[in-house]
C-alpha positions in Angstrom: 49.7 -4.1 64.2 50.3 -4.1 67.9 49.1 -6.5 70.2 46.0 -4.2 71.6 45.0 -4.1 68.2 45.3 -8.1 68.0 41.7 -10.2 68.9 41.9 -12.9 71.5 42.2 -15.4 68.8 45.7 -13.7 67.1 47.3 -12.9 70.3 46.6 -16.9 71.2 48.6 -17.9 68.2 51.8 -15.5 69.5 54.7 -17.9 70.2 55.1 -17.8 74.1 59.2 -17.7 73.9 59.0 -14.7 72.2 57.1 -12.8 74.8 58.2 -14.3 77.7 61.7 -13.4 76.5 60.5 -9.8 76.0 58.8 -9.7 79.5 62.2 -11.4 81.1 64.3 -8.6 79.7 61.7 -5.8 80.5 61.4 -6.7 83.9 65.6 -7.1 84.4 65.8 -3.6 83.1 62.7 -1.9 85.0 64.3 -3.6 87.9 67.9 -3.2 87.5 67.5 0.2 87.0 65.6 1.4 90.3 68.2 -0.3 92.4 70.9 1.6 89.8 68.9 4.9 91.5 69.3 3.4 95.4 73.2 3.0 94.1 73.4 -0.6 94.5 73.2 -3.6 91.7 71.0 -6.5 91.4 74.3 -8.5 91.8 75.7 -6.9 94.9 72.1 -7.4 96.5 72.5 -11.4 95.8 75.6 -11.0 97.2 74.4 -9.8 100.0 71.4 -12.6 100.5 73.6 -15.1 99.5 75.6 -14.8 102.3 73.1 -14.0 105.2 71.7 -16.2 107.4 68.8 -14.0 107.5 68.2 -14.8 104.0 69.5 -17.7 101.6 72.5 -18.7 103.3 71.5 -21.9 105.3 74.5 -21.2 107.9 76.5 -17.6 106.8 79.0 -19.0 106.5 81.7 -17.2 104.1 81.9 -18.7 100.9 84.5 -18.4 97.4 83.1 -16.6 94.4 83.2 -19.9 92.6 80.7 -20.9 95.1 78.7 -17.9 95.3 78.5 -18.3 91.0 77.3 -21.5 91.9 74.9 -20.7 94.3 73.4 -17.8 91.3 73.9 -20.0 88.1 70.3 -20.1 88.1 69.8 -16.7 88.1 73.0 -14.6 87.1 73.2 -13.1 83.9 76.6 -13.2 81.8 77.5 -9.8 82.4 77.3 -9.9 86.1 81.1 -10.2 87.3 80.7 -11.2 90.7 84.1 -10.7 91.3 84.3 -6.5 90.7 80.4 -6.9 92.2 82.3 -8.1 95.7 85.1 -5.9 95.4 82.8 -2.6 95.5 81.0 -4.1 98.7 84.1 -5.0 100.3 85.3 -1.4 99.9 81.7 0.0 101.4 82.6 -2.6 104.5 79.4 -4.6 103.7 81.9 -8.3 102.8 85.1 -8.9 104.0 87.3 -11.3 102.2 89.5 -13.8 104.6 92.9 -15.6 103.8 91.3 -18.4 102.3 89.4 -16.0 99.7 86.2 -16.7 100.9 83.6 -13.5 101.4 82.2 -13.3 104.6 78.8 -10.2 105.6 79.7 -7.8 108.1 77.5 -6.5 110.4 77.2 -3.4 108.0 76.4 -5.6 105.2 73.8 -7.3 107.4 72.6 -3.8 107.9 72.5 -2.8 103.8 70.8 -6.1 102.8 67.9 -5.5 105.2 67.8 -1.9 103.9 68.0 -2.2 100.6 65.3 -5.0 100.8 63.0 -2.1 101.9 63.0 -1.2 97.8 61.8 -4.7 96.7 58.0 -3.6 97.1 58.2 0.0 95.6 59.6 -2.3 92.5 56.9 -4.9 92.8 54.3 -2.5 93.4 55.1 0.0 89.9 55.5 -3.9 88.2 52.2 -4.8 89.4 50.2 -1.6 88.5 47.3 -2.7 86.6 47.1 -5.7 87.6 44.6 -7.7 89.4 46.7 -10.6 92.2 43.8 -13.3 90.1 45.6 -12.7 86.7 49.0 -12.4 88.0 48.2 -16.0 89.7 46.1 -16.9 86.3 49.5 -16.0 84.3 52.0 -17.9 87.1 49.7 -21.0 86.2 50.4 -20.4 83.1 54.0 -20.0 82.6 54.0 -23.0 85.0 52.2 -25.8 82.9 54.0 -24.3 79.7 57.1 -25.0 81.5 55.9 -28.5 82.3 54.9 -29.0 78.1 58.2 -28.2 77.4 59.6 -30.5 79.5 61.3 -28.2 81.6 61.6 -28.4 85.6 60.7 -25.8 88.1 62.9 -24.5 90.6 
């Protein structure tokens, strides 16, 4: 039976990990894949806003791939390897690395990140189809005071 053939009352005793845990690895995928057809990675695009001042960086200044593993933990997946991630951009001139091994943007790279953020609403957009801003808000409130049962903190 699939979960359009479920009535309200079956589908509100589905265990919420489950589905959340389907929906976190749909989305990664759906995602990961569109900026596989721009020729970038999800982890080369953090890389990227992790080390603007434009963006996350509170200073841009250059920072150690310990640090920038740091700076993800909360959302890097354990296949990411930051380290070959950084290596391809410093071969497209978008990081350079500096004696003290810390990765510094370029001007290029400052260039990229604000291009390649062009593709986040195309993603959000084909994510979104379907679905009214009140239930996406409905759901977020949701996930959030599950999150709270559970004893878990929010970001």
């Amino acid at each position: 039976m699939t979960t359009q053939q479920m009535t309200d009352a079956e589908l509100a005793g589905q265990p919420a990990a489950y589905w959340t845990g389907i929906a976190y690895e749909a989305l990664i995928a759906f995602t990961r894949a569109r900026q596989a057809e721009k020729g970038y990675t999800q982890p080369q695009f953090w890389l990227l806003r992790n080390l603007s001042a434009n963006d996350i960086s509170p200073d841009g200044e250059g920072m150690t791939l310990p640090e920038l593993q740091q700076a993800m933990r909360s959302y890097i997946r354990p296949e990411d390897d930051l380290a070959a991630e950084s290596a391809v951009l410093v071969e497209r001139g978008w990081l350079r690395r500096d004696a003290d091994d810390r990765l510094w943007l370029t001007t290029q790279g400052e260039q990229a990140r604000v291009d390649l953020s062009r593709n986040a609403p195309a993603i959000r957009a084909a994510l979104h189809e379907g679905i009214d801003d009140a239930d996406y808000v409905t759901t977020l409130k949701v996930l959030h005071r599950l999150i709270h049962n559970a004893g878990g903190t929010m970001p």
